[in-house]
C-alpha atoms as one frame of an Amber mdcrd trajectory, in Angstrom:
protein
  -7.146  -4.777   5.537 -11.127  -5.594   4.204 -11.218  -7.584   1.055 -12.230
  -4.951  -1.024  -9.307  -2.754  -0.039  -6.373  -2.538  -2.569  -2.878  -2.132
  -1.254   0.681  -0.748  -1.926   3.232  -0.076  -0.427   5.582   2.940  -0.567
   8.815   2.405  -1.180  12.352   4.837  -1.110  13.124   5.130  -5.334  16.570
   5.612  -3.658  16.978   1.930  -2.069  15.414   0.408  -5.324  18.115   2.749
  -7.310  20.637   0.956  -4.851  20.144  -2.335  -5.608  17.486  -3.053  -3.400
  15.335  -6.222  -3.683  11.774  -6.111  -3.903  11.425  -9.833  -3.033  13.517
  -9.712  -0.141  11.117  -7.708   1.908   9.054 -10.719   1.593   9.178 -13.777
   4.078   7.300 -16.603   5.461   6.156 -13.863   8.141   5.069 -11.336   5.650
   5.953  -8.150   4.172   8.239  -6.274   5.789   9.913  -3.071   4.227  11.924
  -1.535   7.029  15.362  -2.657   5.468  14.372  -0.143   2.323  13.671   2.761
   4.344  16.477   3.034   6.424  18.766   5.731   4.662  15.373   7.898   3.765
  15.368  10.711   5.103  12.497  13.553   4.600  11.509  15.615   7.564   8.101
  16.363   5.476   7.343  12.572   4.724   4.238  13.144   7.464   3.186  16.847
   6.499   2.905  15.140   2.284   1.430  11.967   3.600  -1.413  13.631   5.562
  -2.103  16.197   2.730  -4.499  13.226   1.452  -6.769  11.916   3.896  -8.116
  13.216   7.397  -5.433  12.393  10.272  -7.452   9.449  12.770  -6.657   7.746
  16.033  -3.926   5.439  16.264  -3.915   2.568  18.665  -0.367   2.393  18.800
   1.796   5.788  18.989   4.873   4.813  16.722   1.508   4.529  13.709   0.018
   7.396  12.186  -3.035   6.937  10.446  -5.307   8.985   8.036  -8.595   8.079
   6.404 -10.792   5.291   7.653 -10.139   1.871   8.456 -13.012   0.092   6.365
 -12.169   2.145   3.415  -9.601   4.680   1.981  -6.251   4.779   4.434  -2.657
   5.413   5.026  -0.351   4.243   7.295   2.935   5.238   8.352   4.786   2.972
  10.764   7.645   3.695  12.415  10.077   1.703  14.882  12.572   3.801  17.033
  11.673   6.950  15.751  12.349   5.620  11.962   9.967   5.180   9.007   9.532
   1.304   8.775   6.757   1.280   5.968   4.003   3.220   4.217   0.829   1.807
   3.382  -2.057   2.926   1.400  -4.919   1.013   1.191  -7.694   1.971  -1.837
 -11.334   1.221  -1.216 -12.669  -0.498  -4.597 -16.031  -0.454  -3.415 -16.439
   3.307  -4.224 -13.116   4.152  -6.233 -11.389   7.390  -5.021  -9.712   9.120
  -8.473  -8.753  12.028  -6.416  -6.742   9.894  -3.885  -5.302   7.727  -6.344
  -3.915  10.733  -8.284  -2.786  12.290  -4.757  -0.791   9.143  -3.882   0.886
   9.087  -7.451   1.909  12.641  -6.952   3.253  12.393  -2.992   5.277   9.816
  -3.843   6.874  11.798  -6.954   7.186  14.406  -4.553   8.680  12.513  -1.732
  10.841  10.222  -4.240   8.662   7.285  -3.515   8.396   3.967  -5.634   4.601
   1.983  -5.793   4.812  -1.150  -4.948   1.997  -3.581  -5.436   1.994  -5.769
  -2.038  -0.452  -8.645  -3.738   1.929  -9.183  -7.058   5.012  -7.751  -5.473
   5.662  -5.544  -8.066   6.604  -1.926  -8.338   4.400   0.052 -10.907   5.171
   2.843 -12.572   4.135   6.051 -10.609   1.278   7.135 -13.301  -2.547   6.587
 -13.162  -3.175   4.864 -15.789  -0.413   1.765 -14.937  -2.191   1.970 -10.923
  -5.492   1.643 -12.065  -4.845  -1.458 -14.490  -2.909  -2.962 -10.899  -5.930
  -2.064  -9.319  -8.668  -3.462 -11.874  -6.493  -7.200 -11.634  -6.415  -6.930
  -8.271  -8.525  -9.529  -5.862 -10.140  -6.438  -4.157 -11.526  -5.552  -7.249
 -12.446  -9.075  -8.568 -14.195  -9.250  -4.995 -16.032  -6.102  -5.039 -17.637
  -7.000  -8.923 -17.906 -10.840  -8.128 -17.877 -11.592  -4.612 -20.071 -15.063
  -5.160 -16.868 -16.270  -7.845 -14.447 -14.665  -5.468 -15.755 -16.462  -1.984
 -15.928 -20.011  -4.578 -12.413 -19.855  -5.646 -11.483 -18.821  -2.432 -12.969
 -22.161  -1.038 -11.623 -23.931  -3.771  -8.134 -22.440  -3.221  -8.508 -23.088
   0.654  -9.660 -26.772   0.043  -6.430 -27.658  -1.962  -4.272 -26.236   0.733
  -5.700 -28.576   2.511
């Protein structure tokens, strides 16, 4: 993921409906969503998914990919023939409306929660609520600032020190 990329995550409405805990698909290692996704079940999940971006190479054949690397992309991961995560990365550089409102409608469609991977928060699925995510997000402080961005990132870096 580039710096100026914003991310979610989709997420099965059903698991969150469950019970299911946000936080606990977060660890020391990272973010990893496979526990939600494993009653989901949608035999179209790929057909939606790809009804957004061009379909690209993948390096690795359990990932499907559409859209570019270095700006606008999905990702859907699977392990063992089973959905493990979706990812959609948002290029803030040159903001895509149309995509935005595509991903808030496939995962309406598909019975998909957004979940913002930086805050760890599910948003609501509407425009208006992903685009404020998206405005506080460091992609977007990057791409309007990246001189303040880069600083605080030093700063931030030097106290972990």
């Amino acid at each position: 993921m580039a710096v100026w990329q914003f991310t979610i995550a989709l997420l099965p409405q059903g698991w969150l409906d469950g019970g299911g805990d946000v936080q606990s698909l977060f660890a020391e290692h990272g973010f990893d969503p496979a526990t939600a996704w494993g009653a989901y079940r949608r035999p179209d999940l790929e057909e939606v998914l790809g009804g957004a971006l061009s379909k690209r190479k993948s390096w690795y054949p359990d990932l499907t990919l559409w859209g570019s690397e270095r700006s606008d992309g999905i990702q859907l991961s699977r392990r063992k023939g089973k959905v493990t995560s979706v990812v959609v990365h948002f290029d803030l550089r040159e903001p895509n409306m149309t995509l935005l409102q595509q991903v808030i409608h496939m995962a309406r469609e598909l019975g998909l929660a957004i979940l913002v991977v930086e805050t760890e928060s599910v948003v609501p699925s509407d425009v208006e609520q992903l685009l404020r995510a998206a405005a506080e997000s460091r992609a977007a402080h990057f791409v309007l600032d990246p001189a303040s961005f880069l600083s605080q990132m030093e700063v931030a870096n030097t106290r972990a020190m």
